[in-house]
C-alpha positions in Angstrom: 18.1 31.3 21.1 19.2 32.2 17.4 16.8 34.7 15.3 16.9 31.8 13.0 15.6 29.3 15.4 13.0 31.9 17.0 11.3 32.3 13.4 10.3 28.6 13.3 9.4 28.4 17.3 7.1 31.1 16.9 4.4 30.7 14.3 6.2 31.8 11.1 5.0 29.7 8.1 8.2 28.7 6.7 9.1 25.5 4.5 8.9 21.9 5.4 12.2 21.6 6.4 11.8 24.3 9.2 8.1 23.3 10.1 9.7 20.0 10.6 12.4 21.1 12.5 10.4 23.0 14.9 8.1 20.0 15.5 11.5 18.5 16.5 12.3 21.0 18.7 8.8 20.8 20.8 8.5 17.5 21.1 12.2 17.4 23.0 10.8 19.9 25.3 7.7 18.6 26.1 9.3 15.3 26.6 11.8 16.9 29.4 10.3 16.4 32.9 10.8 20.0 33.9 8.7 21.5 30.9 7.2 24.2 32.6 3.5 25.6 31.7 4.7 28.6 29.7 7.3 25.7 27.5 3.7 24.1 26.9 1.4 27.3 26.0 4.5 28.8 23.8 4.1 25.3 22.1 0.6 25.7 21.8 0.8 29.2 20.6 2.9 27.2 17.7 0.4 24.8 16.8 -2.0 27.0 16.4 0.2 30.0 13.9 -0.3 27.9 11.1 -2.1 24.5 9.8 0.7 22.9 8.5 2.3 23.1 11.9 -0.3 20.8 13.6 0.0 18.4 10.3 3.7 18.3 10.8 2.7 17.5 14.9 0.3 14.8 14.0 3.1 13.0 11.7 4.8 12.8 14.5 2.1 11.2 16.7 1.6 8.4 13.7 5.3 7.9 14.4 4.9 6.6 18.2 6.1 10.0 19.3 4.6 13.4 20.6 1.5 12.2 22.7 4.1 10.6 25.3 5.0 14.1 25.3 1.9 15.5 26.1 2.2 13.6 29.5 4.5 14.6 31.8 4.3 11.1 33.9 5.0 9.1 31.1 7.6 11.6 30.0 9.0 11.0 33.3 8.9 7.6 33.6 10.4 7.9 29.8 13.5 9.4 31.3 13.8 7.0 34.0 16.6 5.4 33.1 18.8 9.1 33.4 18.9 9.0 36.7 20.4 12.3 37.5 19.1 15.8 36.7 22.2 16.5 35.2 22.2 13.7 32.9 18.6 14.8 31.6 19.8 18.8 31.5 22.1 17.2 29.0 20.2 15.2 26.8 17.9 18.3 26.6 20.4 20.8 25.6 22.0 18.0 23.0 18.4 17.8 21.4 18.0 22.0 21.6 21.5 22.2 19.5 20.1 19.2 16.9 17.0 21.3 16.5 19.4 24.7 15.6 20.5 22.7 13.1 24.0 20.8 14.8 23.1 17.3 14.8 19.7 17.6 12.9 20.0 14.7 10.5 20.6 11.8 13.5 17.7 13.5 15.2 15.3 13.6 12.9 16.3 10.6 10.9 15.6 9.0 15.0 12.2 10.7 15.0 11.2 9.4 11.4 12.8 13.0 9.9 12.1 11.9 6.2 8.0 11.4 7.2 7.7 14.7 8.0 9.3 16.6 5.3 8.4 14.1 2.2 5.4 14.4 -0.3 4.1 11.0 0.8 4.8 8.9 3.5 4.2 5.7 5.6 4.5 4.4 9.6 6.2 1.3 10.8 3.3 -1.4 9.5 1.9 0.8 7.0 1.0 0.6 3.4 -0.3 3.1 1.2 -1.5 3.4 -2.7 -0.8 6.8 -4.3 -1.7 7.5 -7.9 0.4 10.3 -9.3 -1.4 12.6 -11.7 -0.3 10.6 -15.0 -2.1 7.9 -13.6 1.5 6.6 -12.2 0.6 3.5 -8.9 3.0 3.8 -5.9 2.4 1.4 -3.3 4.4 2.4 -0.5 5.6 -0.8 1.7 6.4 -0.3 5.5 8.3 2.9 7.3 8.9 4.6 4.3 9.1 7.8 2.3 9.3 9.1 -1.0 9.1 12.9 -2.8 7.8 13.2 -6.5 8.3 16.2 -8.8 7.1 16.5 -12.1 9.1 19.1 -14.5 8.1 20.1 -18.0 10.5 17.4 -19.4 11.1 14.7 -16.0 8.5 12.3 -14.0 10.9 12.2 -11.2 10.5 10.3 -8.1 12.9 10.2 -5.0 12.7 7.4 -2.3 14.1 8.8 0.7 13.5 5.4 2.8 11.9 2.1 2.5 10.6 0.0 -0.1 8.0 1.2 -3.2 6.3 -0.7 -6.2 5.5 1.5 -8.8 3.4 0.9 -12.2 4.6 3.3 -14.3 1.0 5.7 -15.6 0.8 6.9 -19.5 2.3 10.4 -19.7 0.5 12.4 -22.2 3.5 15.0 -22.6 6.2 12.0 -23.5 8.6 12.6 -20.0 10.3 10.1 -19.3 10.7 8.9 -15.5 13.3 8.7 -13.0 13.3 6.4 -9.9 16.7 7.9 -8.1 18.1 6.4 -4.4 20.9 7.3 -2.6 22.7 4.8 -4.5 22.0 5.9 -8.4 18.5 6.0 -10.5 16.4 3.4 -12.5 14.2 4.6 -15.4 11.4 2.2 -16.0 10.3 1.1 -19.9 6.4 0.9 -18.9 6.7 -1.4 -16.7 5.8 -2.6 -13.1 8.9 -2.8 -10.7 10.2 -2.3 -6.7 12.6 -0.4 -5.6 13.8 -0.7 -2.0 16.4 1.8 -0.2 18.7 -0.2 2.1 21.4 1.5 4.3 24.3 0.6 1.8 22.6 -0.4 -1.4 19.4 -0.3 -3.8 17.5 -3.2 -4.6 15.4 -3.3 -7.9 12.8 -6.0 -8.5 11.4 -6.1 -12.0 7.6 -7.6 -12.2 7.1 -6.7 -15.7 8.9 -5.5 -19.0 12.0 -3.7 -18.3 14.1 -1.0 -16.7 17.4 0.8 -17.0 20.3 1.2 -14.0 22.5 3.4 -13.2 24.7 4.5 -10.2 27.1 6.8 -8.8 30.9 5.5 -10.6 29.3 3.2 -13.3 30.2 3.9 -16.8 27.2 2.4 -18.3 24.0 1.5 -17.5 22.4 -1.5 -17.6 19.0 -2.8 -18.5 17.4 -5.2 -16.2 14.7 -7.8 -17.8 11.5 -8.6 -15.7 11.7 -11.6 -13.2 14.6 -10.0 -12.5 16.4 -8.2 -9.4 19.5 -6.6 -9.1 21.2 -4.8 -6.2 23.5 -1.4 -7.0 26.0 -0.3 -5.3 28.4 2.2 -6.6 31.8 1.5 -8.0 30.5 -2.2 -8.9 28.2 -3.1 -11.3 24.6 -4.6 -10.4 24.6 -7.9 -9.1 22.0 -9.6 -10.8 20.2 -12.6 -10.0 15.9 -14.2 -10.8 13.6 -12.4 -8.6 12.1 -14.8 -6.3 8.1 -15.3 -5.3 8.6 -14.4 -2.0 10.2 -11.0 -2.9 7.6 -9.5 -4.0 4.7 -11.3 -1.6 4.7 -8.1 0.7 2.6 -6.4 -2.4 -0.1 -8.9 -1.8 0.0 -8.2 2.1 2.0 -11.2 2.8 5.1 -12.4 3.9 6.4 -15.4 2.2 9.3 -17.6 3.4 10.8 -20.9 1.2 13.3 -22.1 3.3 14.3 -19.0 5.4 16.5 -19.0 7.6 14.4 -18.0 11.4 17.1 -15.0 12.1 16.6 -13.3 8.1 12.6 -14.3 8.9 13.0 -12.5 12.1 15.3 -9.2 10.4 12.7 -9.2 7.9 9.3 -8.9 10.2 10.8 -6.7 12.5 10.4 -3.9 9.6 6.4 -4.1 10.4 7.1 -4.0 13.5 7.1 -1.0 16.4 10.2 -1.4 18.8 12.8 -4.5 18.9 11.9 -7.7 17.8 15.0 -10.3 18.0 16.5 -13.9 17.2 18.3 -15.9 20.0 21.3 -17.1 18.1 20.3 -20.5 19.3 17.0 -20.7 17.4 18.3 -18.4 14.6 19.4 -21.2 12.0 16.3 -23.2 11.9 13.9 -22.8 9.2 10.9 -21.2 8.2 8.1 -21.9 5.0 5.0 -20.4 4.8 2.5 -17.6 4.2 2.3 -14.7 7.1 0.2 -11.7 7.4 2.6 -9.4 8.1 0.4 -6.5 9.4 -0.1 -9.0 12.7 3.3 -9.2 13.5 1.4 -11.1 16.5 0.2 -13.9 14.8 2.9 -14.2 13.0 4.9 -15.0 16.4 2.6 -17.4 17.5 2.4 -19.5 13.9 6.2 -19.5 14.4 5.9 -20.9 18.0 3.6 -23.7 16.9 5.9 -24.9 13.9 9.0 -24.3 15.4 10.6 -25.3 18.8 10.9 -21.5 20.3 8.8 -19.2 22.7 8.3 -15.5 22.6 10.2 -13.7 25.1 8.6 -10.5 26.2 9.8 -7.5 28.2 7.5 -5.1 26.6 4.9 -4.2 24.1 8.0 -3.4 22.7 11.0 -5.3 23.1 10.2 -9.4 21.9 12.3 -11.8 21.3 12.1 -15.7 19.8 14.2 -18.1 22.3 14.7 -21.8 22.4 11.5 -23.5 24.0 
């Protein structure tokens, strides 16, 4: 083991980034169905260097990971499907080289990485209302992630993942704010707006007033108007088009459908959703309308088996999928 990776196994305080990585690091040992006691008492010994540590720990239980770990029969039954000691000697030492830092990003970003390491955060079916210290709203939508950082001259906020809505607070020093994505930034002209992180673009909804675009290649901004939404990609300029009702519903705790398509429905609920949650092809051009409470991705099923002619296929808790009837 490195000197680098000892310092974050063994109760040094270090930044988020290592605290993080260490957390990592445990929960793929603890998970391996040879962790021996001492594996579990040096973890211990980590958990208890430093409060941050256990915080870190505890993100990763709201994920759906880490108490599995705790248990070596479920860890074991986890592993079930490697069905030679080899093949799990493997998988361990690929996930001891991630956590040195070779490999790190697919790991974490697995493990919900950007959870651990941002300012705030949400789980899979989670929504949470931060204001900011100018008196800035950020409602955070499902599974995602965002860091702020307030300068002497910038409000700026970064959203590492997901979907916010932010209502833009009354800055008593005159800074001006910054919404930036992997894709480019918007700066908002007091206004209410969404911003939503997709793997390959940024989507900007714009409730009220206005807000400015930019993104990585363009060679001028552009302002979008409210009612609104655009989606950047670098290179191109924003495709614009009106922002529909049903875009924004999720704000309200809703999930609104006009005329959906049942496989986009399907994409689309899975995000509140632990696990996989699937569209036969067979089933997936029929249509959906209506009002659904997202945060009951149960209920949700069943309406959809009641107005439409499929069934919920289940293999687990956390594999479903809507078939023909």
């Amino acid at each position: 083991m490195s000197s680098m990776v000892s310092s974050w196994l063994t109760g040094g305080d270090g930044g988020r980034e290592e605290i993080a990585r260490a957390a990592a690091y445990w929960m793929t040992e603890l998970m391996a169905d040879d962790a021996s006691a001492e594996t579990r008492w040096r973890w211990r010994q980590w958990m208890d260097a430093n409060p941050a540590h256990r915080e870190a720990w505890a993100r990763f239980e709201s994920l759906g990971v880490g108490m599995q770990a705790l248990n070596p029969t479920a860890a074991q039954q986890g592993l079930a499907s490697l069905h030679n000691a080899g093949r799990r000697r493997a998988l361990k030492r690929t996930a001891a080289v991630a956590a040195g830092g070779v490999g790190l990003g697919a790991l974490m970003q697995v493990q919900g990485w950007q959870a651990l390491v941002a300012d705030y955060s949400t789980g899979v079916g989670e929504q949470r209302l931060v204001t900011l210290s100018d008196g800035t709203r950020v409602l955070l939508n499902t599974d995602s992630a965002v860091d702020i950082e307030y300068t002497a001259g910038l409000r700026r906020l970064r959203l590492l993942r997901g979907e916010i809505l932010v209502e833009t607070g009354k800055d008593g020093l005159d800074r001006p704010m910054r919404v930036e994505t992997a894709q480019g930034w918007i700066a908002p002209l007091g206004t209410r707006f969404m911003v939503r992180q997709r793997p390959r673009d940024t989507v900007v909804g714009v409730l009220e007033h206005r807000v400015v675009l930019m993104a990585d290649g363009w060679l001028r901004s552009h302002v979008l108007e409210a009612g609104q939404l655009a989606v950047i990609q670098p290179g191109t300029g924003p495709s614009i088009r009106p922002l529909r009702d049903e875009e924004s519903a999720w704000a309200r705790g809703e999930l609104a459908a006009d005329n959906v398509r049942l496989g986009d429905f399907v994409d689309e609920l899975a995000r509140y959703r632990r696990g996989w949650l699937l569209c036969d092809p067979a089933v997936a051009d029929l249509r959906v309308t209506g009002l659904f409470p997202y945060m009951d991705t149960d209920r949700v099923l069943t309406a959809i088996t009641q107005a439409l002619p499929v069934r919920v296929q289940r293999r687990s808790r956390y594999w479903v999928k809507l078939v023909p009837a």
